[in-house]
C-alpha positions as CSV (number, residue, x, y, z in Angstrom):
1,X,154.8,135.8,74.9
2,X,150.8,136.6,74.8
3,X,148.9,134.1,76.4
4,X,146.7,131.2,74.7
5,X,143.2,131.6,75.2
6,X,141.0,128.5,75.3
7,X,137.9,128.8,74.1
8,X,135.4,127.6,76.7
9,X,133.0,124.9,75.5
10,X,129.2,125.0,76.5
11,X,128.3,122.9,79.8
12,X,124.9,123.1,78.8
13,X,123.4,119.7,78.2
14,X,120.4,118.9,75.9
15,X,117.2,117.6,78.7
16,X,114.9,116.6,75.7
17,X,115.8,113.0,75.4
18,X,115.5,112.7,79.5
19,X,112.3,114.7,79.2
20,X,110.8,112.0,76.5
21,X,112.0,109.2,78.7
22,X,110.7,110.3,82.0
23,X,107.1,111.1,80.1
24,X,107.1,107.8,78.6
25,X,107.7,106.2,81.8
26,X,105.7,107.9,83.8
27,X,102.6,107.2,81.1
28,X,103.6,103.3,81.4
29,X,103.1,103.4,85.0
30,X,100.0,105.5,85.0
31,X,98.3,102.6,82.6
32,X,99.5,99.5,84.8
33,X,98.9,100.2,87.8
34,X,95.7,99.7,90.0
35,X,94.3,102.3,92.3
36,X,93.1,99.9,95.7
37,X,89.7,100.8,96.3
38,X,88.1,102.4,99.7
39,X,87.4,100.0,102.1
40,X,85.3,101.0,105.3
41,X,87.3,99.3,107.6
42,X,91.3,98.6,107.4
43,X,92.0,95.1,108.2
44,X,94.9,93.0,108.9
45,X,94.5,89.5,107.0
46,X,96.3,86.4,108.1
47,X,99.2,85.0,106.5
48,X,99.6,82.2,104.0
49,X,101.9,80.7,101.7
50,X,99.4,80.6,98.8
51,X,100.4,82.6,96.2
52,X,97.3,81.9,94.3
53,X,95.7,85.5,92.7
54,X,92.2,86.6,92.6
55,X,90.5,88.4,89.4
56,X,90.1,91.9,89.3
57,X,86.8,91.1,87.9
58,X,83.1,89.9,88.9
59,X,84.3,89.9,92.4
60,X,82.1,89.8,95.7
61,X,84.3,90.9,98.1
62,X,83.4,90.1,101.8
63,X,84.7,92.0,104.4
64,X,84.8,91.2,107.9
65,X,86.4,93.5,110.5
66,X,87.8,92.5,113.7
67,X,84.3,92.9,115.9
68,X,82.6,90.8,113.2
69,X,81.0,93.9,111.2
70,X,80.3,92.4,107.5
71,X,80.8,94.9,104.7
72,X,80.6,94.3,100.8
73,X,81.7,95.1,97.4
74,X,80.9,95.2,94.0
75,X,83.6,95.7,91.2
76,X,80.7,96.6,88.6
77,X,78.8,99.3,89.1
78,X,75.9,98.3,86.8
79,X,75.6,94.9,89.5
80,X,75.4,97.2,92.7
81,X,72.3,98.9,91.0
82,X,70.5,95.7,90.8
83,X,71.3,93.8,93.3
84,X,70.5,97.1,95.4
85,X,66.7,97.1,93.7
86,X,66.1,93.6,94.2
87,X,67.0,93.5,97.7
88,X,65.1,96.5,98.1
89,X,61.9,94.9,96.5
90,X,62.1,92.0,99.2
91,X,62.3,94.4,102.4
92,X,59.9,97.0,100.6
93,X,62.2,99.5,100.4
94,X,61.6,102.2,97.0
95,X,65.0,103.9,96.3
96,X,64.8,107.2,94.6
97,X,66.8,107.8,91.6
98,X,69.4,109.8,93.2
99,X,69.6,107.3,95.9
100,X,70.1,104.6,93.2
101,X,72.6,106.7,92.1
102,X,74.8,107.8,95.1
103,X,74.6,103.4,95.8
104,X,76.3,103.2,92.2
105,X,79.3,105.3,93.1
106,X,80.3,103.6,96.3
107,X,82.8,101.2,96.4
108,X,81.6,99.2,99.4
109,X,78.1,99.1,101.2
110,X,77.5,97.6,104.6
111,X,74.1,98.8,106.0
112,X,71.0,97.5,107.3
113,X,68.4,97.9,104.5
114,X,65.8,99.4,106.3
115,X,68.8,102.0,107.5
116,X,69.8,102.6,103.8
117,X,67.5,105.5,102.0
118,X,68.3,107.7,104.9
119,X,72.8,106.7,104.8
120,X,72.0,107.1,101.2
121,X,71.3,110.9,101.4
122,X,74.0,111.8,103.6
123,X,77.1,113.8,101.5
124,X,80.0,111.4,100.8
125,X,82.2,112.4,103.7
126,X,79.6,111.8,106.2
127,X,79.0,107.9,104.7
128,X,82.8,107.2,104.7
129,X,83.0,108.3,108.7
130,X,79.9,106.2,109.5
131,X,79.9,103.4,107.6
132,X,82.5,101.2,109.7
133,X,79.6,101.9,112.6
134,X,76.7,99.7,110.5
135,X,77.3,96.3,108.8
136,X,75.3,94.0,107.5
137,X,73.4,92.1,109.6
138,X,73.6,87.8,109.5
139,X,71.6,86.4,112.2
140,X,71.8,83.3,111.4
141,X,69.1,82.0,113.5
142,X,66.8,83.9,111.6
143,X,65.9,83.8,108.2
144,X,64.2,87.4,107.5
145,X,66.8,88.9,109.7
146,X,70.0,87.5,108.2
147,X,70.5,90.4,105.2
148,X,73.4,88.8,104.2
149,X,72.0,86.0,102.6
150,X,69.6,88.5,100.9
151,X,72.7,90.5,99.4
152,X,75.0,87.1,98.4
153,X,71.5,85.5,96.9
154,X,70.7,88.5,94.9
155,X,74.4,89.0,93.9
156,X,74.9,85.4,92.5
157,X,71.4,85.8,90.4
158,X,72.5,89.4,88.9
159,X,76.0,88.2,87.8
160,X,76.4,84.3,87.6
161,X,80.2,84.3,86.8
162,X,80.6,85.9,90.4
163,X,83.8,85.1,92.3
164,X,83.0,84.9,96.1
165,X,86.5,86.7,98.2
166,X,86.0,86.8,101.9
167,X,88.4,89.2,103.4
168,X,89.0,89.2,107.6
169,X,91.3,90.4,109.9
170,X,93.1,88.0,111.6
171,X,92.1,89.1,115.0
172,X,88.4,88.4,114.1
173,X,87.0,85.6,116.0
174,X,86.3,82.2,114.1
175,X,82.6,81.8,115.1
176,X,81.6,85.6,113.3
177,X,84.1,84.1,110.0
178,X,81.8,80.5,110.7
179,X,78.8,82.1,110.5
180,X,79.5,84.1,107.3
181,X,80.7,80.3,105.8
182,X,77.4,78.4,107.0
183,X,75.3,81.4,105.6
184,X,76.8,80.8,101.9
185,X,76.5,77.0,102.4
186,X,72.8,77.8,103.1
187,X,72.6,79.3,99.5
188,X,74.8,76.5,98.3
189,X,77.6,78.8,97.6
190,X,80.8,76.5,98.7
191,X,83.6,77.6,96.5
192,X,85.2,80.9,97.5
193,X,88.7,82.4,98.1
194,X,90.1,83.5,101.5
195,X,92.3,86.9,101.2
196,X,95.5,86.4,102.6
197,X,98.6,88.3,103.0
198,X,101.7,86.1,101.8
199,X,104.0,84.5,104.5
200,X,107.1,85.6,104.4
201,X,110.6,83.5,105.5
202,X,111.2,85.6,109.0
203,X,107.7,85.0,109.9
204,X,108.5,80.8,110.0
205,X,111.1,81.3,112.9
């Protein structure tokens, strides 16, 4: 008696839907998310149990690092121009045009004014390994030496809807984080938000 043959069926399977899906999925994520920006320093902020969320717009970020090194940020880039002229014009300090424009494209500045045509014509790669080495200088027991009051003064005039953020690592002592405070109350500025990492349960016990 002959043998039956079966007739074998096709294992191959049809990828198009799976393709489609992955595509759209991968376009959703690529429109929702949000790239964190360069920051000159990496810091370890303290823990809180505010869950309270800043805007991702019209932000001054302030950045303190753990030796008390003050860096700063801009979200718009149209801000950092002017805010770099205008502190320019009160230290008499000319930026060229391609100075004005390598200022635009950084995400965060942190150098002495006088100190910043020259950082300003260094290529990128050199910036990003110095930068952590400057900071903006607060001397808060003098006036024309204490920068950072220039910068937050000419910030706040640029961009009135402004959102102060000061960001520190929790290892950085209290009097460098005082000093940044008592420099904004000395421009009136008392409302701003302290960046925090949330407090989770284990870290209670």
């Amino acid at each position: 008696m002959p043998k039956v043959k079966v007739k074998r069926k096709s294992t191959l399977i049809d990828m198009t839907a799976m393709s489609d899906v992955t595509v759209l999925l991968l376009t959703f994520f690529m429109l929702t998310s949000t790239f964190i920006q360069k920051e000159p320093v990496q810091v370890s902020t303290p823990s809180s149990v505010s869950e309270i969320k800043i805007p991702e717009t019209n932000i001054l970020q302030i950045l303190v690092d753990p030796s008390g090194k003050i860096f700063m940020s801009l979200d718009k880039q149209d801000d950092r121009v002017a805010v770099l002229e205008e502190v320019g014009k009160q230290y008499n300090v000319e930026f060229t045009p391609q100075e004005i424009q390598n200022f635009k494209l950084m995400n965060s500045f942190g150098v002495p004014i006088k100190q910043m045509k020259s950082f300003l014509d260094l290529p990128t790669d050199k910036q990003d390994m110095i930068l952590k080495d400057y900071g903006i200088p607060i001397d808060t027991t003098s006036n024309p030496s204490n920068e950072f009051k220039a910068w937050v003064k000419a910030a706040r005039a640029q961009n009135r809807d402004l959102r102060i953020a000061i960001k520190a690592d929790q290892a950085t002592p209290y009097p460098k984080i005082k000093n940044v405070m008592s420099s904004l109350q000395d421009l009136r500025e008392n409302r701003y938000n302290l960046i925090t990492s949330l407090k989770t349960i284990s870290e209670d016990k």
